[in-house]
N, C-alpha and C positions, 0 to 999 in steps of 0.2 A: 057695718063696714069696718076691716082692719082698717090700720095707720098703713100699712102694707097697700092693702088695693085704694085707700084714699090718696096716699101720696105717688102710688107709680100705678093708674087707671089701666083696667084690661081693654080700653077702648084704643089705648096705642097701637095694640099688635093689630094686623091685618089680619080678618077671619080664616082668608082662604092662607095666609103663611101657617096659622094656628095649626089650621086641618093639615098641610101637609109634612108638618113640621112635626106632630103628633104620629101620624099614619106612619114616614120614616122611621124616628125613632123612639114611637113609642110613649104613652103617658108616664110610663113612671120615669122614665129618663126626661122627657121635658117638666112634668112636676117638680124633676128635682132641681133643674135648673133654676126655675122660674120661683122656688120656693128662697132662693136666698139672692133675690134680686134687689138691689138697693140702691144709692144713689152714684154709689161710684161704677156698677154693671146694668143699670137699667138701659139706658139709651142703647150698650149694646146688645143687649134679649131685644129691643123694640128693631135693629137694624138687623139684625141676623135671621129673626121672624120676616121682616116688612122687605128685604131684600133678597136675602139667599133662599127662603123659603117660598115666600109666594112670588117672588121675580126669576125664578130660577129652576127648584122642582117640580114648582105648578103650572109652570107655564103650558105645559105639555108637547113643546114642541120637537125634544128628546124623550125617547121613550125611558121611565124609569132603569130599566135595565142597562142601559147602555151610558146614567148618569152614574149608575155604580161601576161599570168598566175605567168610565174617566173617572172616578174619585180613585178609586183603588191605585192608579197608574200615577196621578198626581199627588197622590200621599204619598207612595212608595219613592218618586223622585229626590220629593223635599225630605224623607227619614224622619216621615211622621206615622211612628209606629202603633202610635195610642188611639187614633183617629182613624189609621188604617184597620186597627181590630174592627173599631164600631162600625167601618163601611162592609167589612167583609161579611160582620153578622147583616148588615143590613142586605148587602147581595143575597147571601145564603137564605134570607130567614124571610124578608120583605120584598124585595125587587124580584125573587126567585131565579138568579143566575144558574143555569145548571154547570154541574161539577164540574163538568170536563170542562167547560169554559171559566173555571176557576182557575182551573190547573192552568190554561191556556195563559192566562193573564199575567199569572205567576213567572211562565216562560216566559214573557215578555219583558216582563222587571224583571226579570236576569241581564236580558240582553240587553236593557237598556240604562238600567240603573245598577248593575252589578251583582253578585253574587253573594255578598254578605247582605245586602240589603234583602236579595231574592231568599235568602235562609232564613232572615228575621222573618216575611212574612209567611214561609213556608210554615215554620215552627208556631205562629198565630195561627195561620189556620187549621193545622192538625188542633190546637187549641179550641178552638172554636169548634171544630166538628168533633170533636169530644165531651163538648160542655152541650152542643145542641143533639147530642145522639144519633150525628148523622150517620149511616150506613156508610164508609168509602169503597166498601166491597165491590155496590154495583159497579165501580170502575172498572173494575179487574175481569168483569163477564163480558165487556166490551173487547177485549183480548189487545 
């Protein structure tokens, strides 16, 4: 046993926050989380797992897709651009939003959060569908 899993037990997190906190973003993003957990951030990996994860994703009483429509809308409000990246990969890549309702979304934070805000994440996600090798072609066969 590290000094790690002896002083901050993996019996804190809640199994099913674990699963869906993994499933969203991925083990090596939560590995790397949880790898430099210590005593001034532990409580928060135990409350971020044990609440937002399993009290909130897994509940299932919104469909995943539609918890990435509202994450995306609620970043974009508050001009949290860094965390908007990782939900838009996680629409695109886990949740499986389809594009045109990416785009949709996008118009939406225009008109509601503004235009510079609606350009940051425009420019994120041409990013993003650059890094993930997305096609945007098929947009354009839709005419």
């Amino acid at each position: 046993m590290t000094e790690l899993s002896a002083r901050y037990p993996a019996t804190d997190f809640d199994e099913v926050g674990k699963q869906s906190r993994r499933h969203i973003n991925g083990d090596a993003f939560v590995d790397d989380q949880l790898a430099h957990r210590n005593a001034f951030n532990h409580e928060w990996q135990v409350f971020t797992t044990n609440q937002l994860w399993a009290r909130t994703w897994a509940r299932g009483i919104v469909a995943p897709q539609q918890l990435s429509f509202l994450n995306l809308g609620m970043l974009a409000g508050a001009g949290r651009m860094e965390e908007w990246e990782i939900h838009f990969r996680v629409a695109l890549k886990v949740t499986k939003v389809p594009l045109d309702q990416l785009v949709e979304v996008i118009l939406h934070i225009q008109m509601y959060c503004g235009a510079a805000i609606a350009r940051d994440c425009m420019a994120i996600a041409r990013k993003v569908c650059r890094e993930e090798g997305v096609d945007l072609s098929v947009l354009d066969a839709r005419g």
